[in-house]
HTML snippet that shows the backbone in 3Dmol.js (N, CA, C, O; Angstrom):
<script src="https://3Dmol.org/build/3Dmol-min.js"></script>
<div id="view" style="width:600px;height:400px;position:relative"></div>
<script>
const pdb = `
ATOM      1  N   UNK A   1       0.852  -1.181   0.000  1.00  0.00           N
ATOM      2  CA  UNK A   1       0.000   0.000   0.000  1.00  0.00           C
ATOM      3  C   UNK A   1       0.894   1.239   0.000  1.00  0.00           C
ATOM      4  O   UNK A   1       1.956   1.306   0.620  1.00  0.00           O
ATOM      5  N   UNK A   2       0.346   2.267  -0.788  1.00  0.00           N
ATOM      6  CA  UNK A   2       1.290   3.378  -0.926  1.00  0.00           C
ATOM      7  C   UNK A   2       1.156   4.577   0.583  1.00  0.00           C
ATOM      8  O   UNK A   2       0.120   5.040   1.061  1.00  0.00           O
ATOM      9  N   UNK A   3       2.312   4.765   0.945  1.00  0.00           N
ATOM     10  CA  UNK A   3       2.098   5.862   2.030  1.00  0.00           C
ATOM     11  C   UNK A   3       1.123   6.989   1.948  1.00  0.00           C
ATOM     12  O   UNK A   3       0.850   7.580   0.903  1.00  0.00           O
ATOM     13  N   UNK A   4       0.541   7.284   3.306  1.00  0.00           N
ATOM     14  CA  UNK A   4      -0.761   8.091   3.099  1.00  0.00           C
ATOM     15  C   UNK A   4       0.262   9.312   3.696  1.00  0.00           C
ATOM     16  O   UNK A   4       0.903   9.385   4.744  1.00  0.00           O
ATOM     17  N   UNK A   5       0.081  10.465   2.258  1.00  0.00           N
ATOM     18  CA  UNK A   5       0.893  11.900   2.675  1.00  0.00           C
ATOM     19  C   UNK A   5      -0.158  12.515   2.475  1.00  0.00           C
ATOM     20  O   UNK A   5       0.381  13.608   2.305  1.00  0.00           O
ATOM     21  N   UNK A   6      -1.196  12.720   2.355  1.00  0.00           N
ATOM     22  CA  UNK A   6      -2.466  13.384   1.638  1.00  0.00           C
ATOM     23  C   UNK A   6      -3.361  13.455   2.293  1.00  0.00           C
ATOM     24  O   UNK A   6      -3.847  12.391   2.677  1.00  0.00           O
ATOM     25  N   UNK A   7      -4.160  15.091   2.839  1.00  0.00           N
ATOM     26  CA  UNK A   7      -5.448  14.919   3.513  1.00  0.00           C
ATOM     27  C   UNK A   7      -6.592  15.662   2.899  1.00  0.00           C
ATOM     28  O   UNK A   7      -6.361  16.854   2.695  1.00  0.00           O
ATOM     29  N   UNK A   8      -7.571  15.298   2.618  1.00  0.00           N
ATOM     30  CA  UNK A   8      -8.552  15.764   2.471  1.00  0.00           C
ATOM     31  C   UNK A   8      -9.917  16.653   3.616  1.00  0.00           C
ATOM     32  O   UNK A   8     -10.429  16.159   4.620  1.00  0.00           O
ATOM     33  N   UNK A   9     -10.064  17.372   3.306  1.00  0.00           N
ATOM     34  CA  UNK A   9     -10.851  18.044   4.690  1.00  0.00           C
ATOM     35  C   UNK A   9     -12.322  18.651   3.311  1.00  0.00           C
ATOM     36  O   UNK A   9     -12.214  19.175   2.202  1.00  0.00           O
ATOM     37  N   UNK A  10     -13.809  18.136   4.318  1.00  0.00           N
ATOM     38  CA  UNK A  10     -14.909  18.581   3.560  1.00  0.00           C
ATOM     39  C   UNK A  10     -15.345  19.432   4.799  1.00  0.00           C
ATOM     40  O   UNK A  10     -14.752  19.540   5.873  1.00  0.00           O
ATOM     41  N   UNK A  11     -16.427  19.964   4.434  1.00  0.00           N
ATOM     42  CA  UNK A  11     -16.977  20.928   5.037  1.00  0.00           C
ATOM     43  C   UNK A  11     -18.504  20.219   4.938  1.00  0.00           C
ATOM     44  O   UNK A  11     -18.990  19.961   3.837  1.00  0.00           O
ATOM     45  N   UNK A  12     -19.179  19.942   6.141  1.00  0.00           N
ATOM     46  CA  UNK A  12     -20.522  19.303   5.938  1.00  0.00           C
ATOM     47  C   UNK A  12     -21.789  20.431   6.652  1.00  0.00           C
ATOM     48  O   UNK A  12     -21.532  21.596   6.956  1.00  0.00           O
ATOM     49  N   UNK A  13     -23.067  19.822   6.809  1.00  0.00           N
ATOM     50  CA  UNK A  13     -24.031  20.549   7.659  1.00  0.00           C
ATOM     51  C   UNK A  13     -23.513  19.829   8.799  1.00  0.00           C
ATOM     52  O   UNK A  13     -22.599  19.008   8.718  1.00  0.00           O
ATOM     53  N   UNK A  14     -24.202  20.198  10.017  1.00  0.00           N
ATOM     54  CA  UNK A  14     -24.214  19.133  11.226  1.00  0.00           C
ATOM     55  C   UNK A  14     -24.914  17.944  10.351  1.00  0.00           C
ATOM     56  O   UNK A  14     -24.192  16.974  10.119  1.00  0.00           O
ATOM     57  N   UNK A  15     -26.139  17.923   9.883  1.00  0.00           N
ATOM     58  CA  UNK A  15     -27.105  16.841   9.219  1.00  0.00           C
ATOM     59  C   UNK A  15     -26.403  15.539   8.586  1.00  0.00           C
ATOM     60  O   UNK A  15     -26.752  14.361   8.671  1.00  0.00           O
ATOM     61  N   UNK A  16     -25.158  16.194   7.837  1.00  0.00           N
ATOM     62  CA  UNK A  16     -24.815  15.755   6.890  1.00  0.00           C
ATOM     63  C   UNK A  16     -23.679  14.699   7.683  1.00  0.00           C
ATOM     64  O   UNK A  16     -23.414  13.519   7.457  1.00  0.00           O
ATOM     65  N   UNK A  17     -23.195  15.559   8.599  1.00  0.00           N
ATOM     66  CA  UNK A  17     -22.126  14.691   9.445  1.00  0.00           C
ATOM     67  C   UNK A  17     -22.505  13.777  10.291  1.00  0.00           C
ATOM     68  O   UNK A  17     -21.669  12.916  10.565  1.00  0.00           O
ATOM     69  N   UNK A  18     -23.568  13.721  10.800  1.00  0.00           N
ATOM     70  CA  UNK A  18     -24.335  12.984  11.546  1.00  0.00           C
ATOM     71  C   UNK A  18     -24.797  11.643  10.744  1.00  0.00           C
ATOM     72  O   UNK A  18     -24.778  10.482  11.152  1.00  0.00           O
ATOM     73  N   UNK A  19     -25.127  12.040   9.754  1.00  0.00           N
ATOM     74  CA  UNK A  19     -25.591  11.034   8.741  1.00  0.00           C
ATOM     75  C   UNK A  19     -24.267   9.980   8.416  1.00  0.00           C
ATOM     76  O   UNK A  19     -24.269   8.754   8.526  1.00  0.00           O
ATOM     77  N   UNK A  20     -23.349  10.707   8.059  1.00  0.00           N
ATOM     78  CA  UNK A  20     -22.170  10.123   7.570  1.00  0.00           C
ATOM     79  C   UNK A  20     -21.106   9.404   8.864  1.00  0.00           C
ATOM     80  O   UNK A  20     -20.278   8.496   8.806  1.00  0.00           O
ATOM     81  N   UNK A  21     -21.472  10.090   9.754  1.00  0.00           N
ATOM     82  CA  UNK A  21     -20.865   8.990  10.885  1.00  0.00           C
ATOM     83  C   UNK A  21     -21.906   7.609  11.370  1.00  0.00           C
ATOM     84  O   UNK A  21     -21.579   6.489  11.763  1.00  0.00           O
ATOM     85  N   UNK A  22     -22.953   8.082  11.204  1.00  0.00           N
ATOM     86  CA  UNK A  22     -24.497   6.470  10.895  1.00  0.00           C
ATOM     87  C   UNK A  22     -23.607   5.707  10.658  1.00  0.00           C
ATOM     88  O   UNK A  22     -23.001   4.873  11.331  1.00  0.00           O
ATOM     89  N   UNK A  23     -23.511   6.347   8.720  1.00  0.00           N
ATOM     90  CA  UNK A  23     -23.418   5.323   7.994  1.00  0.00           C
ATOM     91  C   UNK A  23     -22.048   4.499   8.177  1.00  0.00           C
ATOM     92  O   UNK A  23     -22.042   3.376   7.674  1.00  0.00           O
ATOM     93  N   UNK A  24     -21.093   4.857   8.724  1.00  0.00           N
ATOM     94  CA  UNK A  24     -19.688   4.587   8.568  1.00  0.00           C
ATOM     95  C   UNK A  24     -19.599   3.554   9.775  1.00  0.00           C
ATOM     96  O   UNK A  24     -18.809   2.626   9.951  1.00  0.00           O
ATOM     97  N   UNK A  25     -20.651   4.004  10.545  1.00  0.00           N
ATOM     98  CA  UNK A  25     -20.985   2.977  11.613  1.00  0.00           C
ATOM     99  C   UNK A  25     -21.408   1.508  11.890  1.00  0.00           C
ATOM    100  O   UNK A  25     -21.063   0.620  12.670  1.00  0.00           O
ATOM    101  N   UNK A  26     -22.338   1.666  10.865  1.00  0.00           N
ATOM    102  CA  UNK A  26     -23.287   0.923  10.453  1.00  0.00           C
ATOM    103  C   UNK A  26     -22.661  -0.267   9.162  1.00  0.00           C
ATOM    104  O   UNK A  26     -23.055  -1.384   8.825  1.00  0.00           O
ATOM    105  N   UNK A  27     -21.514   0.620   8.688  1.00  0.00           N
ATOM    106  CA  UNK A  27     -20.811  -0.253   7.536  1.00  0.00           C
ATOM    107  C   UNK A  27     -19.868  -0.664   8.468  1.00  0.00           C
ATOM    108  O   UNK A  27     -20.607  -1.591   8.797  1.00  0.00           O
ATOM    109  N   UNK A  28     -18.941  -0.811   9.166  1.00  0.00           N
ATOM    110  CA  UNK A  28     -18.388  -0.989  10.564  1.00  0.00           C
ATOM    111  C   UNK A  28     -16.918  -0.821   9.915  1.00  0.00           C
ATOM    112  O   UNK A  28     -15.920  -1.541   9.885  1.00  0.00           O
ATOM    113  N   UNK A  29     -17.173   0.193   9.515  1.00  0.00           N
ATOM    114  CA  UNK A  29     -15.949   0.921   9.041  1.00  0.00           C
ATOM    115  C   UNK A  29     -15.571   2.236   9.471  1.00  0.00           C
ATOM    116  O   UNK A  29     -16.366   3.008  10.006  1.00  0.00           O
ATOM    117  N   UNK A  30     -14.021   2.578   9.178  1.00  0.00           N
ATOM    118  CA  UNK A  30     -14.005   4.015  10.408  1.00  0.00           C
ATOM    119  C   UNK A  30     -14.222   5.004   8.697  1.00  0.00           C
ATOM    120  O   UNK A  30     -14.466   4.637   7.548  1.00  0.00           O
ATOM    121  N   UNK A  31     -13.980   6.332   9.334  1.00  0.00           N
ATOM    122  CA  UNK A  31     -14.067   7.731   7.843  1.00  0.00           C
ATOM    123  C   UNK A  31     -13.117   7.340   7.200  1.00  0.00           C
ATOM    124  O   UNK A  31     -13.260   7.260   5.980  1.00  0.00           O
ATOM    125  N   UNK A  32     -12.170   7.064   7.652  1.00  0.00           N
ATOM    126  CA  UNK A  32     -10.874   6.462   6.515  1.00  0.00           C
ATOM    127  C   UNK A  32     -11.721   5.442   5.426  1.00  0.00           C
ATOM    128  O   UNK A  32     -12.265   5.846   4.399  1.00  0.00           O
ATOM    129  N   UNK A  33     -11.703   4.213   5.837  1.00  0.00           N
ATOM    130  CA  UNK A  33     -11.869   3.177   5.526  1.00  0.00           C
ATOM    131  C   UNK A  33     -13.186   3.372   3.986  1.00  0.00           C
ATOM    132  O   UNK A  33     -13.158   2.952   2.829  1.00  0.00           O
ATOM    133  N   UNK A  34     -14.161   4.180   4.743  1.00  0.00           N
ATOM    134  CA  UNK A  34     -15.288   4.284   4.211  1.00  0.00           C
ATOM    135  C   UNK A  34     -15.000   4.551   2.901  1.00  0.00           C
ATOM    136  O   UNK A  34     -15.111   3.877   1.877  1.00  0.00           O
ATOM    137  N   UNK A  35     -14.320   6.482   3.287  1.00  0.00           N
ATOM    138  CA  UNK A  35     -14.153   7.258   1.819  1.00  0.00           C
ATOM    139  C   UNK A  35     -13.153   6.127   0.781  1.00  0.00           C
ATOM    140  O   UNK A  35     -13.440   5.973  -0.406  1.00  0.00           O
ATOM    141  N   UNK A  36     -12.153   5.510   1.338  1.00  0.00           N
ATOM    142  CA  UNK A  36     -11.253   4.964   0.671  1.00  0.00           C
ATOM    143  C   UNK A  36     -12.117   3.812  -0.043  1.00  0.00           C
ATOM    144  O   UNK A  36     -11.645   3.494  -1.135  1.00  0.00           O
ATOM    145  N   UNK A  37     -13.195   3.166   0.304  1.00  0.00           N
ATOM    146  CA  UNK A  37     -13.716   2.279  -0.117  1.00  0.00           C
ATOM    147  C   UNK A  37     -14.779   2.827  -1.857  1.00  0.00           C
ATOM    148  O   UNK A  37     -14.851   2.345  -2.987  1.00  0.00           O
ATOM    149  N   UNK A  38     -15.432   4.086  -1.131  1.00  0.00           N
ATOM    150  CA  UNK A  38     -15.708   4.756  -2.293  1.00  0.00           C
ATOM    151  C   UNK A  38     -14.799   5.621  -3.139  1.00  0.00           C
ATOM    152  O   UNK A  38     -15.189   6.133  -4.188  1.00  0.00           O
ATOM    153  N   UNK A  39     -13.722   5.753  -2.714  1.00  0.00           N
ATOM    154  CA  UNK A  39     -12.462   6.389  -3.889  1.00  0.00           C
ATOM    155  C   UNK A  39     -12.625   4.875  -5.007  1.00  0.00           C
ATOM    156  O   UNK A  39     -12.655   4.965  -6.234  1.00  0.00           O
ATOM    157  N   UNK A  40     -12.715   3.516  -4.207  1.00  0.00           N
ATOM    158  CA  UNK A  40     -12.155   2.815  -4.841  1.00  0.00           C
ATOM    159  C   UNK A  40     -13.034   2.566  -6.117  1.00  0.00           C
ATOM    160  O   UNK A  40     -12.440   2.299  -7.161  1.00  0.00           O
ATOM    161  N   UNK A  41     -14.907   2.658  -6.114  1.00  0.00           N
ATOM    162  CA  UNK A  41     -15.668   2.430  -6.825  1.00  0.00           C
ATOM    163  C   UNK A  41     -15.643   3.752  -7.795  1.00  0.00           C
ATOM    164  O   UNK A  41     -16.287   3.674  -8.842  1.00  0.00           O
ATOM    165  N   UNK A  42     -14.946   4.938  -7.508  1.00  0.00           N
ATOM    166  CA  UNK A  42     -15.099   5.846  -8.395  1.00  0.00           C
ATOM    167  C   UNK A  42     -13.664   5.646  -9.481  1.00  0.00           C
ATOM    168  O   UNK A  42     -13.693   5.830 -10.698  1.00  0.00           O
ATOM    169  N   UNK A  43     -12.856   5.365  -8.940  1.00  0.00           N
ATOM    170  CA  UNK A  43     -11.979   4.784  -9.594  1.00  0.00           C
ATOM    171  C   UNK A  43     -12.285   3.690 -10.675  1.00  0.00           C
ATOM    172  O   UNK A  43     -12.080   3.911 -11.868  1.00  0.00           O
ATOM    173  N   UNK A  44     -12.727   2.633 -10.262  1.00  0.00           N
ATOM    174  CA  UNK A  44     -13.872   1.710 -11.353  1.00  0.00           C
ATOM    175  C   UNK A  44     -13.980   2.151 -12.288  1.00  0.00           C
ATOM    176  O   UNK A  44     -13.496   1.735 -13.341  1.00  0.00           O
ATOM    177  N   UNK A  45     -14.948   3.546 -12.055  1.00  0.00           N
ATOM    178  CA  UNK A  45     -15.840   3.694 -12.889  1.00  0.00           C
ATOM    179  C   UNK A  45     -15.299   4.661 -14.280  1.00  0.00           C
ATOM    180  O   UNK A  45     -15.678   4.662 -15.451  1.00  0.00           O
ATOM    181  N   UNK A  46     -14.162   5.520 -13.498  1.00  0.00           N
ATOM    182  CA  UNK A  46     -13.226   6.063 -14.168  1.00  0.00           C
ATOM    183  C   UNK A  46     -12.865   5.360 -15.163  1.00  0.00           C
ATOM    184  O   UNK A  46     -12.953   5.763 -16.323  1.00  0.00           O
ATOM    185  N   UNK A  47     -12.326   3.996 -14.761  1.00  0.00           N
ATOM    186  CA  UNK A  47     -11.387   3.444 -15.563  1.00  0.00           C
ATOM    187  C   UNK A  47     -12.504   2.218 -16.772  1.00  0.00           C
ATOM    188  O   UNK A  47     -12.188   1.508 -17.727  1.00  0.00           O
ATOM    189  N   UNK A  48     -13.818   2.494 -16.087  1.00  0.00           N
ATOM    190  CA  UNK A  48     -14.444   1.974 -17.615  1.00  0.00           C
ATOM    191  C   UNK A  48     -15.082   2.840 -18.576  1.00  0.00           C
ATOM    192  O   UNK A  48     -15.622   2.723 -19.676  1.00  0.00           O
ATOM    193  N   UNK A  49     -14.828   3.718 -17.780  1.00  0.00           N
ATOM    194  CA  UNK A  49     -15.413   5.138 -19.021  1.00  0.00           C
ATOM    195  C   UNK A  49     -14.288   5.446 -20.256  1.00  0.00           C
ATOM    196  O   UNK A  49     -14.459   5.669 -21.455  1.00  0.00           O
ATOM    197  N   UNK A  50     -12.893   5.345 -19.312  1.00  0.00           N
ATOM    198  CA  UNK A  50     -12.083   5.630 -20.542  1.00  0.00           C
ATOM    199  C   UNK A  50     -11.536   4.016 -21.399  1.00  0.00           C
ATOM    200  O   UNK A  50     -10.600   3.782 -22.164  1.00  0.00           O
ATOM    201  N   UNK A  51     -12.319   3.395 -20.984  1.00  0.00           N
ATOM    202  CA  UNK A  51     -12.398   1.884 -21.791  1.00  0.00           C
ATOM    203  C   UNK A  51     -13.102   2.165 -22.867  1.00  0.00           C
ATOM    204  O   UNK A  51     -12.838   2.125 -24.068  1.00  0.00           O
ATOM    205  N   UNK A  52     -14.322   2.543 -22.074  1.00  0.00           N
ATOM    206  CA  UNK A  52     -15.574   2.666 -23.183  1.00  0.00           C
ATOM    207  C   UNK A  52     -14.809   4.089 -24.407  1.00  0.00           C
ATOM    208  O   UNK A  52     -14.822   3.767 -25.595  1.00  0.00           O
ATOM    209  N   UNK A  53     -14.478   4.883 -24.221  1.00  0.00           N
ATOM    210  CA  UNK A  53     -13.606   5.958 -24.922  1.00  0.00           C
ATOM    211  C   UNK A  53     -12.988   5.850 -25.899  1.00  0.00           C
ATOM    212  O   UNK A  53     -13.041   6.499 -26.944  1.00  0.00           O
ATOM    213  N   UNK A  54     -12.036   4.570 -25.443  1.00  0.00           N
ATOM    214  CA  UNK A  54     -10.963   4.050 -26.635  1.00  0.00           C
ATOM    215  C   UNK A  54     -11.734   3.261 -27.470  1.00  0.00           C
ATOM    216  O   UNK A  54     -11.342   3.195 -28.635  1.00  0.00           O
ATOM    217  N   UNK A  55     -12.736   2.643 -27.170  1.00  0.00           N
ATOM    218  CA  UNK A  55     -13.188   1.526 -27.788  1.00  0.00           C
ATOM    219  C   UNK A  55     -13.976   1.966 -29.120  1.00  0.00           C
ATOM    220  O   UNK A  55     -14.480   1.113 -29.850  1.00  0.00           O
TER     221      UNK A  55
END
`;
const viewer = $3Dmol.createViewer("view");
viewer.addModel(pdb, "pdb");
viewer.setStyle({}, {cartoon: {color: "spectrum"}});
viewer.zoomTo();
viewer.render();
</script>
């Protein structure tokens, strides 16, 4: 795994943060884990769009 030098900081409502610690809960995953899990599906999706591109 590549070293983590990189931070990201969002800005939420209370609503929004509340929600997002639920869910991160509930997936029994910590905020790391979570976002990194959805970096990973956007990544996916990235990489079949520029499939579909070349093709």
């Amino acid at each position: 795994m590549a070293k983590l030098t990189e931070t990201v900081t969002f800005r939420l409502t209370e609503d929004e943060k509340r929600d997002w610690m639920q869910w991160c809960e509930s997936q029994h995953r910590s905020q790391n884990e979570e976002f990194r899990f959805y970096l990973t599906l956007i990544r996916r999706k990235l990489a079949n769009i520029a499939k579909e591109m070349s093709d």
